[in-house]
C-alpha positions as CSV (number, residue, x, y, z in Angstrom):
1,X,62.7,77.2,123.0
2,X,62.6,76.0,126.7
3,X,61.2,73.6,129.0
4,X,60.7,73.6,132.7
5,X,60.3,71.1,135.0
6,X,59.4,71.7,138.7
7,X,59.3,69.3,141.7
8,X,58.1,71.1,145.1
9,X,58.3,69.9,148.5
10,X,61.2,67.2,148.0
11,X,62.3,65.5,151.3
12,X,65.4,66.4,151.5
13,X,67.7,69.3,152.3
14,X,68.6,72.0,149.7
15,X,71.9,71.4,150.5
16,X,72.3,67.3,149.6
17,X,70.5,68.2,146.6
18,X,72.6,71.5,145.2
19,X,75.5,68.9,145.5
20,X,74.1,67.1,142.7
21,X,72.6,69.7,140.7
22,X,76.3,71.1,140.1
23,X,77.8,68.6,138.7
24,X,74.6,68.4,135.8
25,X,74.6,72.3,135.2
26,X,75.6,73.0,131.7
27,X,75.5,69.2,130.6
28,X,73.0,67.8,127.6
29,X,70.1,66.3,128.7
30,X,71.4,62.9,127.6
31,X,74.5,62.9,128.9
32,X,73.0,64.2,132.2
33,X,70.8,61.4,132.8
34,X,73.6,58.7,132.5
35,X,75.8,60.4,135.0
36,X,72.7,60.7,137.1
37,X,72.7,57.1,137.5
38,X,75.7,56.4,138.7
39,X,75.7,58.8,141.5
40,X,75.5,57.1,145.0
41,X,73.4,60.1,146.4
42,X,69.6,60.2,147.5
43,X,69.3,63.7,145.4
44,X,70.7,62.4,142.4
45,X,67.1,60.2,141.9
46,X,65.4,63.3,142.7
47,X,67.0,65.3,140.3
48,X,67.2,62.9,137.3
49,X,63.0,62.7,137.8
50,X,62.9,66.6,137.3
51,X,65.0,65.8,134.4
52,X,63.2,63.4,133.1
53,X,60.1,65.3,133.0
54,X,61.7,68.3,131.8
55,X,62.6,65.9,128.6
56,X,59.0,65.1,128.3
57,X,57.9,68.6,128.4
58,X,60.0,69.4,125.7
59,X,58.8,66.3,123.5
60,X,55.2,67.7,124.2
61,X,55.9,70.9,123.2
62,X,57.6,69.1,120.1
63,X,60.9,72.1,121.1
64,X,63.8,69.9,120.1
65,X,65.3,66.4,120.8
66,X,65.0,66.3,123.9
67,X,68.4,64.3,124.4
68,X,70.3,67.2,122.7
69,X,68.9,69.9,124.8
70,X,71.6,71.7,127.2
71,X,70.5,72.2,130.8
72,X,70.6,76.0,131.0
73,X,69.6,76.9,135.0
74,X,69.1,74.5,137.5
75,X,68.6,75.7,141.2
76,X,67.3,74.6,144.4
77,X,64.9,76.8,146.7
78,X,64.4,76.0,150.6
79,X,60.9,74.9,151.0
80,X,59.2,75.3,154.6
81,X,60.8,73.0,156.9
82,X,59.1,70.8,159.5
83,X,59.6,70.7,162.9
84,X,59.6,67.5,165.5
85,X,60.1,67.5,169.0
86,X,62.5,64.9,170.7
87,X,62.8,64.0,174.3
88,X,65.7,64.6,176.1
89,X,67.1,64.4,179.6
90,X,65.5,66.0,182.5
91,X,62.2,66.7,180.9
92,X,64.1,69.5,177.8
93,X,63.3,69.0,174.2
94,X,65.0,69.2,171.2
95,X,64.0,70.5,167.6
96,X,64.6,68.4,164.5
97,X,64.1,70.1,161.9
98,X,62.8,67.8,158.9
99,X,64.0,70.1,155.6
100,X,62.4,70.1,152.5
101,X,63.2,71.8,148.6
102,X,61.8,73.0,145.6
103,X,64.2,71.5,142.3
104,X,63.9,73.8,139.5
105,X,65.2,73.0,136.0
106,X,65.3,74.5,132.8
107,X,66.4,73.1,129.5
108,X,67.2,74.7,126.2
109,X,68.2,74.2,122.8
């Protein structure tokens, strides 16, 4: 049995976030969520709330213990990016371009 946990539209770029989700793939759900905490990154909080939703799906769906589970796929999609306009010297512009992902992760027994 699985359970699936998605968060769209995340502030923050695919790649800060892929950087964490490596480090989790393959890991039990438990063990997971402890080395989620003592990351120093922004993604890391991101990541370990997909998680622990994913946890609660599973509990709904009365799948498994959820602490047991093994994290089977994660993966990070681009989602659409913004775009901002600074000022710059002699009346040019430049593009910021504010990115934004879509966390995907799957558990399993």
């Amino acid at each position: 049995m699985e359970s699936k946990s998605i968060l769209k539209y995340a502030r923050i770029s695919p790649r800060k976030v892929r950087r964490v989700t490596s480090l989790i793939k393959g890991k039990k759900a438990g063990d997971a969520m402890i080395s989620l905490q003592f990351l120093p990154h922004k993604g890391s909080k991101m990541v370990s709330k997909v998680l622990k939703s994913a946890m609660a799906n599973a509990e709904q769906k009365k799948a498994a213990d959820p602490e047991s589970m093994k994290i089977s796929k994660v993966f990070v999609d681009q989602g659409p990016t913004m775009k901002r306009m600074m000022p710059r010297a002699m009346g040019r512009a430049d593009v910021i371009r504010k990115r934004t992902s879509h966390i995907t992760l799957i558990l399993e027994d």
